[in-house]
C-alpha positions in Angstrom: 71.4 131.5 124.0 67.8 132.2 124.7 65.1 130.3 125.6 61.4 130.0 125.2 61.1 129.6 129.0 63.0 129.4 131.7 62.4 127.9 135.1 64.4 129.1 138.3 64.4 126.0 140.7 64.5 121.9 139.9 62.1 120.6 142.7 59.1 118.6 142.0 57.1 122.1 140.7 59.9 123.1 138.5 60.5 119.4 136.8 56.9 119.1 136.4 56.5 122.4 135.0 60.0 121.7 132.9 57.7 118.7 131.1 54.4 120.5 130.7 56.6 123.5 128.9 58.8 121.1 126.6 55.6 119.5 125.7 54.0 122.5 124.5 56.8 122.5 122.2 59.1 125.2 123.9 62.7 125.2 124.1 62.8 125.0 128.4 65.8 125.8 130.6 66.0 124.9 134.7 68.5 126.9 136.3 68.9 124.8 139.9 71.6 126.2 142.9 71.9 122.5 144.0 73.9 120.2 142.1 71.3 117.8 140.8 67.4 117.7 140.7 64.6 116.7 142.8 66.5 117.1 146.1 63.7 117.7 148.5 61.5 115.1 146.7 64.1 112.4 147.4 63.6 113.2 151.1 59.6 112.5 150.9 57.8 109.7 153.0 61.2 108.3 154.7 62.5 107.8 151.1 59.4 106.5 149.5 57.6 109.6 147.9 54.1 109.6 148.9 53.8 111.8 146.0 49.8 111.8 146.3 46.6 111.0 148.3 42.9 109.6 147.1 41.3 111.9 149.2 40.9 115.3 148.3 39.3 118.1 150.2 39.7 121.8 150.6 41.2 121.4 154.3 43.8 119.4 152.8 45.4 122.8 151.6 45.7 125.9 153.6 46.3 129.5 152.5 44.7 133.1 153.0 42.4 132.0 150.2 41.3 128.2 150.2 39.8 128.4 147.1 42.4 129.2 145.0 44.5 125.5 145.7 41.2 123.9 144.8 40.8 125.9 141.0 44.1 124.6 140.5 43.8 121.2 141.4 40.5 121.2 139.2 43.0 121.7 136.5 45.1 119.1 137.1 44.1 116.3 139.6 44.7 113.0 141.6 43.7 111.1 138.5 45.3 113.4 136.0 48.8 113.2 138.2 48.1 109.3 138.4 47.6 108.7 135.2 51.1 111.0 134.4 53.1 108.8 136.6 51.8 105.9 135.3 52.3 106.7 131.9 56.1 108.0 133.0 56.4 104.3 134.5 55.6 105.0 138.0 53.4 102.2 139.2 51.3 103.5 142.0 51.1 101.3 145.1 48.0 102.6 147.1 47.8 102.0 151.5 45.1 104.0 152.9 44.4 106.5 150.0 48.1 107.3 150.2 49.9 106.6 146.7 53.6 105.8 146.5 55.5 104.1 143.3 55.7 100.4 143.7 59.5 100.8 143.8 59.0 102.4 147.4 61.9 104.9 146.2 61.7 108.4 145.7 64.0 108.4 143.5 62.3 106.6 140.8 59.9 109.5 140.7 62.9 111.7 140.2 64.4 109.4 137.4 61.3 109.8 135.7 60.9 113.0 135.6 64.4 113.4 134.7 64.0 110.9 131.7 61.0 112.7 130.4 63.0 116.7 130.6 65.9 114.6 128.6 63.3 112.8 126.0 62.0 116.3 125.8 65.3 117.9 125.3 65.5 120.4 128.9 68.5 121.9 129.5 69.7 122.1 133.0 72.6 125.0 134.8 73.3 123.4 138.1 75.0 124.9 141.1 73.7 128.6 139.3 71.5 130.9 141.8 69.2 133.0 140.3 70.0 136.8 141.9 68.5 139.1 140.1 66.3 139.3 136.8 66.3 142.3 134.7 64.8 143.5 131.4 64.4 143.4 128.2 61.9 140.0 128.1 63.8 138.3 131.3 67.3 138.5 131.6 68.2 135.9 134.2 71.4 136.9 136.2 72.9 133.9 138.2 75.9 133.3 140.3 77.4 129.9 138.8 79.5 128.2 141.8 81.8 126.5 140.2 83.4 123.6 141.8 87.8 122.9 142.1 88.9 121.6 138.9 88.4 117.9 138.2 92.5 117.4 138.9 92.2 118.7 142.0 89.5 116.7 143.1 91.7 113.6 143.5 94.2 115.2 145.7 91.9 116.6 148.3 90.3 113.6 148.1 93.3 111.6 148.6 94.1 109.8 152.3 92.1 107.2 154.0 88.6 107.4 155.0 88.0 108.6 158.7 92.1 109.6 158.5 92.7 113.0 160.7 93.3 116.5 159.3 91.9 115.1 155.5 90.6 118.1 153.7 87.3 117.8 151.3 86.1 119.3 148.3 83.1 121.1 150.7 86.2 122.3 152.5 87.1 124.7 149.5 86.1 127.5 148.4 84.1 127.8 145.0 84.7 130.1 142.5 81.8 132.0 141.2 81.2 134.1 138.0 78.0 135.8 136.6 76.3 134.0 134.1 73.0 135.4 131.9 70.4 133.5 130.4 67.4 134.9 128.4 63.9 133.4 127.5 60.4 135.0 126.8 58.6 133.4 129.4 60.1 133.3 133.4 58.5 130.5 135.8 59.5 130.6 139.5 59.9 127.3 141.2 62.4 127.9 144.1 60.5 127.1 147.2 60.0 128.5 150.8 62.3 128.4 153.4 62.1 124.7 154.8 65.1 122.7 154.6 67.2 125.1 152.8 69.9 122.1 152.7 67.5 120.9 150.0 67.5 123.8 148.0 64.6 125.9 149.7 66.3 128.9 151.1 63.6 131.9 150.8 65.2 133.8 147.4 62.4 133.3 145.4 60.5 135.8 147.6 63.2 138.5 146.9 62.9 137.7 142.9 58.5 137.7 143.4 59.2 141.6 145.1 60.7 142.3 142.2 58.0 142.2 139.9 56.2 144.0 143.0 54.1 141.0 144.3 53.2 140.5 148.0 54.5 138.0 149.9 52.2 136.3 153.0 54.9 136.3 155.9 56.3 132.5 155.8 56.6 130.8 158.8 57.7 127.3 159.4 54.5 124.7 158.7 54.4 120.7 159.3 56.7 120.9 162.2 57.1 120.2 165.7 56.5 122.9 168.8 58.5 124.2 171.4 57.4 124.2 174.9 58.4 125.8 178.0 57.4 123.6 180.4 59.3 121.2 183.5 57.8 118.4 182.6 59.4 118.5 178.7 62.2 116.4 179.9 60.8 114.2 182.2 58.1 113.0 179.3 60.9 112.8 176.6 60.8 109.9 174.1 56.9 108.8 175.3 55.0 108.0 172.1 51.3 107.8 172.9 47.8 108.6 171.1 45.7 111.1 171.7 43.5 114.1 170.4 45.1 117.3 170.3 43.9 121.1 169.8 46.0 124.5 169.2 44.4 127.6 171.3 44.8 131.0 171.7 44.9 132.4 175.3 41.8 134.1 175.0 40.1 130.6 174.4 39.5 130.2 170.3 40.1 126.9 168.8 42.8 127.4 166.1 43.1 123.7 164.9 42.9 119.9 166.6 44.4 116.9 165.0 43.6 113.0 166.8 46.8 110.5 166.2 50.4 109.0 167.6 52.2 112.0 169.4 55.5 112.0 170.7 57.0 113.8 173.6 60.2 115.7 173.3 62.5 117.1 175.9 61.9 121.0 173.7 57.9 119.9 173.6 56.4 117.9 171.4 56.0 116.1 167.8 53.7 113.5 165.7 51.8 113.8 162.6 48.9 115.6 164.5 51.1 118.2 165.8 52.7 118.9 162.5 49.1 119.3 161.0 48.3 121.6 163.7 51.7 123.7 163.5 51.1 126.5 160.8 48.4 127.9 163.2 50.0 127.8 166.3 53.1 129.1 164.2 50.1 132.3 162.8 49.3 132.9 166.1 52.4 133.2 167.7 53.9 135.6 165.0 50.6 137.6 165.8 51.8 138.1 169.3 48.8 135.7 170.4 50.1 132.8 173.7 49.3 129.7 172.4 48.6 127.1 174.6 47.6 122.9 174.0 44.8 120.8 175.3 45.5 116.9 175.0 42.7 114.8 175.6 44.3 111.0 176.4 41.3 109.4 176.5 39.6 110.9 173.4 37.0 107.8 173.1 35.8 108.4 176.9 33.3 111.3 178.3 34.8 112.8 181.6 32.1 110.7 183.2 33.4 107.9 182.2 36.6 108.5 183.0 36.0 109.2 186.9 33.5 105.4 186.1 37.3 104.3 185.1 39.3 105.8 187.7 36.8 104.6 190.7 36.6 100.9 189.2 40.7 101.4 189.2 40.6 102.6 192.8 38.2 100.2 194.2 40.7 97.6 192.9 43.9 98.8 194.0 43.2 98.2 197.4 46.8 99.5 199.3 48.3 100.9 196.6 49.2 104.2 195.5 47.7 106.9 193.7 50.8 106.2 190.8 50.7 102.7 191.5 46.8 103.0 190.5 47.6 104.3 187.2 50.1 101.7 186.5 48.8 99.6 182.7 46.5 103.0 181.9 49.0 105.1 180.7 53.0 104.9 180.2 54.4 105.5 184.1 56.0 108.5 183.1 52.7 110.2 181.8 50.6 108.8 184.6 53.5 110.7 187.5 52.8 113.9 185.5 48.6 113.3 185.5 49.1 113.1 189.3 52.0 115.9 189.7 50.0 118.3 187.3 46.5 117.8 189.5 49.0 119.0 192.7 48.8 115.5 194.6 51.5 113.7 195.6 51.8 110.4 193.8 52.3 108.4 196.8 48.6 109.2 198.5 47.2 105.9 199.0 44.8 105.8 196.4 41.9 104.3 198.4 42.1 108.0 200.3 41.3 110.1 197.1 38.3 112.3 197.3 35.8 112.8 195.0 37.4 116.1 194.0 40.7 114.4 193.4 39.5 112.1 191.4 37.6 114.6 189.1 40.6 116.8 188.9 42.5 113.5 187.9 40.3 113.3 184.7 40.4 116.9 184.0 44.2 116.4 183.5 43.6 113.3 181.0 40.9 114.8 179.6 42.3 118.1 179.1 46.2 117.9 179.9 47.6 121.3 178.8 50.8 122.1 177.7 52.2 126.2 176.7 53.8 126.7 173.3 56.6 129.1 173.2 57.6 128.4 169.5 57.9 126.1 165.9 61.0 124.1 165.3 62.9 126.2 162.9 63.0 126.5 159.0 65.1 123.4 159.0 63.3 121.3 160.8 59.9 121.9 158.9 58.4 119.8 155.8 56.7 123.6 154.9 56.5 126.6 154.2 53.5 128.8 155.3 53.1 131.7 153.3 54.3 132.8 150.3 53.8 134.8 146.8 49.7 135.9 147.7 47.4 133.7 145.4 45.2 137.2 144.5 48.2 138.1 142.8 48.3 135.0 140.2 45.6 133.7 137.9 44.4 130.6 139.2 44.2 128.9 135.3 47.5 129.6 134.4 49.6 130.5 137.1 50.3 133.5 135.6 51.2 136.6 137.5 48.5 139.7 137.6 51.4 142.0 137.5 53.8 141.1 135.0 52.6 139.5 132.0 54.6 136.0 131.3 56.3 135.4 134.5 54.3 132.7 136.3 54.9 130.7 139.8 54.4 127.2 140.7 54.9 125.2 144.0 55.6 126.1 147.9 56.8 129.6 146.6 53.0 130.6 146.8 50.6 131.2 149.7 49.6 127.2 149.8 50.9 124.7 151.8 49.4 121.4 152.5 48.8 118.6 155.5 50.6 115.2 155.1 50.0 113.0 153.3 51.4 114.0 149.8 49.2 116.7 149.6 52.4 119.0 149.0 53.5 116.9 146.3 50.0 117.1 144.7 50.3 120.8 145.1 53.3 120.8 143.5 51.9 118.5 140.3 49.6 120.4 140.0 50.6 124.0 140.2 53.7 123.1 138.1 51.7 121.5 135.3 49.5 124.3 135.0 52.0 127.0 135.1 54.4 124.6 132.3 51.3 124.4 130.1 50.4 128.5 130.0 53.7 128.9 130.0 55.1 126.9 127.0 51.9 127.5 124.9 53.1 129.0 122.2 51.6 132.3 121.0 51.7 133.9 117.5 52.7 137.4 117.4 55.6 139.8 119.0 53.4 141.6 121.1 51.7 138.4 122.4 55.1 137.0 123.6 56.9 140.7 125.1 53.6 142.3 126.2 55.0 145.0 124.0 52.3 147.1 122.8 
């Protein structure tokens, strides 16, 4: 059977892209390797699917060409992806700008998408991954992993829960045959390469070389860093706020965040590291060291931080220098202030000079930590990099090199901060792409590029 379209991956792009196609009037096919839909939107915001933000700006999005995310929101914003939800049944429940259905459950976004591809008549091939795509028009070759037969599901299942040596149906192997599906029109929706458990394993870049389209490096984004240093271990579990900015070791600013981190015994997470990974992550791969400065006290000058630390001093008459620090910072921060500066952190405070003192509030001024290395693929919300945006038509999604395949989602060059701006991305890029891509056009020629 062919299809006016078909879309290779059932994330939040490809289902959104699924809707805008079908309601064009095209007969729409999603071809997903999982075994249901909407996956990786299911694990958004802890469960709740912040699935978009008030505030919109270009730093919100990053790619080799910032200007391209920002055409394609134009063509399909906040209030457009609002009012879509709404209108699906999604009541939006707003807390700072961020937007998440009333329900607080990501999977009532996914059950309404999934209503609207069934109202709209979408077929779906689950467990199929898309391997290679051929002529004439697109001829979509999968491998279908097909699961043990329904009768033998109850014996491998049999036995009591938590009982020893039980086998499961994960513990089989699948059987897999080659399956072909044809349409006019090819979107790609796969993903990156974060959290491949969720469906996101890196193949839609193999499928994008095919039709000879560049692909930006990807490297892991919104994730946490890797440090080599001691004091990893010793800070491990401390959860404190501060301001924080990425640099190269020859001094240039790549990125600084201000919010909650948190300590690890490999280095160090938080929302503002996250924010600030996909450039440490750029300038590692680039062979650059990359290195952190923390400032602890982001609401005080230096000078008023020595003000702090002498008022502290003069009033921690027989105490030590650690003992000083004591209700300023967590103890195990404050120990690694002192160890960092060189001093011991039993010096009786009221014997610091000046110079101490100063090199006291350099540290929590400017605490600085090496970076070795992202968390891997798995462990990242993101994908930098991707399918390079010069390559696509910003309107319509459409590829520059081969006329009616278009992309959508994380599989191109944009990835966004948190917040939901990935989800917006996705909304937005998949409705766009849906829309070019199920508009019906009136000749042979128009729908082949035949000439």
């Amino acid at each position: 059977m062919g299809y006016d379209v078909i879309i290779a991956g059932a994330g939040a792009s490809g289902l959104m892209a699924a809707i805008a196609a079908a309601r064009m009037g095209s007969s729409v096919l999603v071809i997903e390797q999982k075994e249901k839909a909407g996956k990786k939107i299911l694990a958004t915001g802890n469960g709740k699917c912040n699935f978009t933000n008030l505030v919109q700006s270009p730093e919100c999005y990053r790619s080799d060409d910032n200007a391209f995310a920002m055409s394609v929101l134009d063509g399909f914003d906040t209030q457009r992806t609002i009012a879509f939800f709404e209108e699906l049944g999604i009541c939006p429940k707003e807390k700072n700008g961020y937007l998440y259905p009333n329900s607080e459950q990501a999977a009532s976004v996914v059950q309404v998408l999934m209503m609207e591809c069934r109202r709209l008549g979408v077929d779906f091939a689950y467990n199929e991954k898309v391997i290679h795509i051929t002529e004439p028009y697109f001829t979509v070759i999968t491998e279908h992993r097909i699961p043990p037969a329904a009768e033998n599901k109850k014996a491998i299942g049999n036995g009591k829960k938590g009982s020893k040596g039980k086998r499961t149906v994960s513990d089989t192997v699948m059987n897999i045959e080659e399956k072909r599906h044809f349409a006019k029109k090819l979107i790609l929706t796969t993903g990156g390469c974060a959290s491949s458990k969720l469906g996101s394993d890196g193949s839609g870049y193999l499928l994008a070389k095919l039709f000879d389209h560049t692909i930006i490096k990807p490297l892991p984004a919104l994730v946490q860093l890797k440090s080599p240093e001691n004091y990893c271990r010793t800070l491990s579990g401390v959860r404190m706020a501060g301001k924080v900015g990425a640099y190269t070791n020859k001094g240039m600013l790549l990125s600084e965040e201000t919010g909650e981190l948190i300590f690890t015994d490999y280095g160090i997470s938080g929302i503002p590291i996250m924010q600030i990974s996909r450039y440490a992550a750029k300038a590692l791969d680039q062979g650059n060291k990359v290195f952190l400065k923390i400032d602890l006290l982001p609401q005080k000058t230096i000078g008023e931080v020595i003000l702090l630390l002498d008022r502290r001093i003069g009033n921690s008459i027989g105490k030590t220098t650690e003992e000083m620090m004591v209700g300023l910072f967590h103890h195990k921060v404050s120990y690694i202030l002192i160890k960092e500066t060189g001093l011991d952190p039993m010096k009786e405070a009221a014997k610091l000079k000046d110079r101490e003192i100063e090199a006291i509030a350099m540290q929590i001024k400017e605490f600085h930590m090496r970076i070795s290395d992202t968390n891997s693929f798995e462990n990242a919300q993101v994908t930098a990099g991707g399918v390079a945006t010069a390559e696509i038509n910003e309107k319509t999604l459409e590829s520059k090199r081969r006329k009616n395949l278009y992309f959508a989602g994380e599989l191109l060059d944009v990835d966004g901060t948190c917040g939901g701006y990935n989800l917006q991305w996705a909304w937005s890029s998949g409705y766009l792409a849906g829309t070019a891509a199920g508009r019906k056009r009136h000749s042979f020629e128009e729908s082949t590029g035949a000439k």
